[in-house]
C-alpha positions in Angstrom: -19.4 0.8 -24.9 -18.6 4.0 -22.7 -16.2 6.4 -22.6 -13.5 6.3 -19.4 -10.5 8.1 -18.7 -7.5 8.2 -16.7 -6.3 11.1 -15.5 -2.5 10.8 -14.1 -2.2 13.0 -10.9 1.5 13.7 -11.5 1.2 15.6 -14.7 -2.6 16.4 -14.7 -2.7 14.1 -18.5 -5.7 13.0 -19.1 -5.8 9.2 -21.2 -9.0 8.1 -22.8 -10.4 5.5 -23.8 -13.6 2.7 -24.4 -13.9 0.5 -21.9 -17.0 -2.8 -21.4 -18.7 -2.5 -18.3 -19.3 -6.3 -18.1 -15.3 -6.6 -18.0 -15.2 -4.6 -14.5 -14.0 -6.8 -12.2 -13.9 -5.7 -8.2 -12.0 -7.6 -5.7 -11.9 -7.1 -2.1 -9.4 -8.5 0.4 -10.3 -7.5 4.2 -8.0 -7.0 6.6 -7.9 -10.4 8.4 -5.2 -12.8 9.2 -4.8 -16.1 10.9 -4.0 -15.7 14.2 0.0 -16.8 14.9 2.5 -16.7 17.4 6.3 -16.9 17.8 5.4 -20.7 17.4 3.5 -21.0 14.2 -0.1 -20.8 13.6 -2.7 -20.6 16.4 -5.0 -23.6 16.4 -6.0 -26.8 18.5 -8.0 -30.3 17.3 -10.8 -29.0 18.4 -11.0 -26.0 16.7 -13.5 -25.9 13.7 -12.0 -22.9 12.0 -8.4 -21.6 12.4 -8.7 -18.0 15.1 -8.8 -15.0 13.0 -6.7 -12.2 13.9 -8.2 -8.5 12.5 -5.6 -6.5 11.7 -6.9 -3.6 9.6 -6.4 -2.5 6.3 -6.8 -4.9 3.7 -6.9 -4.2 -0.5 -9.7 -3.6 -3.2 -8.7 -4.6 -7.1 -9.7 -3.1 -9.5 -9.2 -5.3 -13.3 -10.1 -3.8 -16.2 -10.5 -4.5 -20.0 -10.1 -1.1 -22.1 -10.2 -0.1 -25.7 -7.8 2.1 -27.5 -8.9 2.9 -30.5 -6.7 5.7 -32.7 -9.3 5.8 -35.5 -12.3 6.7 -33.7 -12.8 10.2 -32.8 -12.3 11.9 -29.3 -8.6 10.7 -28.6 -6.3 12.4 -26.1 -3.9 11.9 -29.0 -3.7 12.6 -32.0 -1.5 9.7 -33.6 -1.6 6.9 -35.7 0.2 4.2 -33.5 -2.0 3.3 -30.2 1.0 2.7 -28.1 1.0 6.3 -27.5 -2.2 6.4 -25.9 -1.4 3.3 -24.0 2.3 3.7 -23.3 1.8 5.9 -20.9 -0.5 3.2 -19.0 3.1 1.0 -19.3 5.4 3.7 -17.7 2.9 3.4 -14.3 4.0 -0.2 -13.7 7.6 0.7 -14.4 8.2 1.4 -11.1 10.1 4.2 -12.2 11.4 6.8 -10.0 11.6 10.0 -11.3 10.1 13.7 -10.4 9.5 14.3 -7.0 8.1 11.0 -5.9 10.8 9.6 -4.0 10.0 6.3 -4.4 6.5 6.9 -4.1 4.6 4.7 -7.2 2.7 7.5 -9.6 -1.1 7.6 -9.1 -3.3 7.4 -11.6 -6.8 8.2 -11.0 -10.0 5.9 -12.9 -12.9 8.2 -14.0 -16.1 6.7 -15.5 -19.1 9.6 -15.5 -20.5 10.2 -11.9 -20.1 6.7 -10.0 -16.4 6.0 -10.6 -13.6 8.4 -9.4 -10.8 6.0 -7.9 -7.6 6.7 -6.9 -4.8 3.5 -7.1 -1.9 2.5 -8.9 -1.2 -0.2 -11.5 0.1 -3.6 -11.0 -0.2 -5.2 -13.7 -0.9 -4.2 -17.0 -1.0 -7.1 -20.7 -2.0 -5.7 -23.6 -2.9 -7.3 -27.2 -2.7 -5.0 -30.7 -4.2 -5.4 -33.8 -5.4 -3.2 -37.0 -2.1 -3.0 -38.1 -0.9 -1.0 -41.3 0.8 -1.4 -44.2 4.0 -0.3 -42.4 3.0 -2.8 -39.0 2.2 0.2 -36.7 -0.7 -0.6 -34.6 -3.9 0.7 -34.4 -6.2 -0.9 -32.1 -5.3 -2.3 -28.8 -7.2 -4.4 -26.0 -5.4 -3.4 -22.8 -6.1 -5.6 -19.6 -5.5 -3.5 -16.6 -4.8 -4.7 -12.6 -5.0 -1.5 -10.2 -4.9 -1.2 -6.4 -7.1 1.3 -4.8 -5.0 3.9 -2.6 -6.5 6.4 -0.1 -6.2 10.2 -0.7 -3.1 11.2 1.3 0.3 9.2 2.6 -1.4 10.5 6.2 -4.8 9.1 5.4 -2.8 5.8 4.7 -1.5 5.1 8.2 -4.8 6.4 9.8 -3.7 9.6 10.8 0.0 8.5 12.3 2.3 10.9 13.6 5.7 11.6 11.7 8.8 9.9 13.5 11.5 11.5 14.5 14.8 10.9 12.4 16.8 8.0 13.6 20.4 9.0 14.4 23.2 6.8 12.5 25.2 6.5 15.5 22.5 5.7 18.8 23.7 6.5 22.3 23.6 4.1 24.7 20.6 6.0 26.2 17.6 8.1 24.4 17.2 11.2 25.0 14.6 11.8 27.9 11.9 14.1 25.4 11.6 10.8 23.1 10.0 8.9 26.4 8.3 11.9 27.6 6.6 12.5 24.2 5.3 8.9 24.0 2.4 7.1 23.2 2.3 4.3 25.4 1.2 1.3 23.4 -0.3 -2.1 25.8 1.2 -5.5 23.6 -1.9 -7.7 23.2 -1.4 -11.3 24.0 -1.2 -14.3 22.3 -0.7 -17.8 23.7 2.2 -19.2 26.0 4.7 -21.5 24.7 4.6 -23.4 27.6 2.8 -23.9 31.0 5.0 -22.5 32.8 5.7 -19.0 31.0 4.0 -16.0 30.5 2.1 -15.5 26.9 3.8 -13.8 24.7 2.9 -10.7 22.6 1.1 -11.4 19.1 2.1 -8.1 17.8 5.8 -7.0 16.6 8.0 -4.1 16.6 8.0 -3.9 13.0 3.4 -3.9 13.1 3.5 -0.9 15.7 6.0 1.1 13.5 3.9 0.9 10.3 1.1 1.5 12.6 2.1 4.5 14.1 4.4 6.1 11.7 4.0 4.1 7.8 7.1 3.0 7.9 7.9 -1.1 9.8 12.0 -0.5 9.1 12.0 2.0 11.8 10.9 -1.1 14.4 15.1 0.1 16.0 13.9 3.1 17.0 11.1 1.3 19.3 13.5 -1.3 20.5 16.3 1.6 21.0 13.6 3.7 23.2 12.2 1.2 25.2 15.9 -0.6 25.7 14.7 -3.9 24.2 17.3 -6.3 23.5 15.5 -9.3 21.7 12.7 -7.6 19.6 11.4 -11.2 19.3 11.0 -12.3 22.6 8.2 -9.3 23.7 5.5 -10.2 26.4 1.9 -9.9 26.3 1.0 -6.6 28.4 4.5 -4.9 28.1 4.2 -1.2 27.4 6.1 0.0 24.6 6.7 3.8 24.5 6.1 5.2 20.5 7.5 8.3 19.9 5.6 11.5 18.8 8.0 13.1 16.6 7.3 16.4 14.5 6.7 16.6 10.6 10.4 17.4 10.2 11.7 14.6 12.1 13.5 16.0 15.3 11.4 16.0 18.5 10.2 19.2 20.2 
């Protein structure tokens, strides 16, 4: 058995505990999608494998089965009931919103000597107690543990995007011209034609280009509002779609 710790990045508390390497589990999900269009799924009889579409991205899992132990020696916390050192494991997947997170889930960050140092937050959490006392208060507890692995910074997280400029409640029936002129011009990659007889139609969304460009797909109005688009759904294959470059504050400059 080897010690681990978590150290919570909010408050700078540091939880540890035993943990058995042969119950590390990693999972790895890679950014890659079946390909799809307005009409459904992208695929023909003689197709051995559906088209794969790479988007990006992706997850990695961590699962983990820990040991909290109150009576051996070395604890964060000195206590005689293990929930404290495993309540505060609980709170993370409480999606709780307090402090200064503003709806951001609270990191927690797995250290195990010099190979393991990842940041993520918890999923899922089960836990199963036992070395009760006299009075019922548990001592021992075999905690299973789901985390997600995060990237070190919210701009790091939508590969370097630009901030957006703030969406006014009440939009005019025009933009104003420093929102077009302070664009990225994005090309809409094509996907196939519903038809013979009409042009194919864009495999990417208003909603993908916002999370893109600035982490956040509600604000797919502010592209349609820009670029005047009426029917965010009906978008075709080599249509340029002006994104914003908006300032860390939100207005434009």
């Amino acid at each position: 058995m080897e010690r681990v710790a978590f150290i919570i990045e909010d408050t700078g508390q540091r939880l540890g505990c035993l943990l058995n390497p042969e119950s590390l589990v990693l999972r790895r999900r890679a950014g890659v999608e079946p390909l799809r269009s307005v009409g459904g799924l992208v695929a023909g009889a003689e197709l051995a494998d559906d088209p794969l579409l790479l988007t990006g991205g992706g997850w990695t899992e961590l699962t983990l089965d820990l040991l909290f132990d109150v009576s051996l020696a070395g604890s964060s916390i000195a206590t005689d009931d293990v929930r404290e050192l495993t309540g505060p494991l609980w709170e993370l997947a409480e999606n709780s919103m307090r402090g200064e997170r503003h709806g951001r889930p609270p990191l927690a960050r797995f250290v195990w000597g010099k190979a393991w140092n990842i940041p993520g937050v918890v999923t899922a959490v089960a836990e199963r107690l036992e070395y009760f006392t006299a009075v019922g208060v548990p001592r021992r507890s075999w905690l299973r543990l789901r985390m997600l692995r995060v990237v070190e910074s919210a701009t790091d997280a939508v590969g370097g995007a630009i901030s957006a400029p703030a969406l006014p409640e009440e939009l005019p029936q025009q933009p104003p011209a420093t929102l077009t002129e302070q664009a990225i011009s994005h090309e809409l990659t094509g996907g196939l034609p519903l038809a013979d007889d009409q042009a194919p139609i864009a495999e990417e969304r208003l909603d993908e280009l916002a999370f893109r460009y600035y982490g956040d797909a509600s604000l797919w109005r502010l592209l349609a509002w820009v670029n005047g688009i009426a029917d965010p759904l009906r978008l075709e294959a080599g249509e340029r779609i002006d994104v914003p470059a908006g300032t860390p504050s939100g207005s434009t400059a």
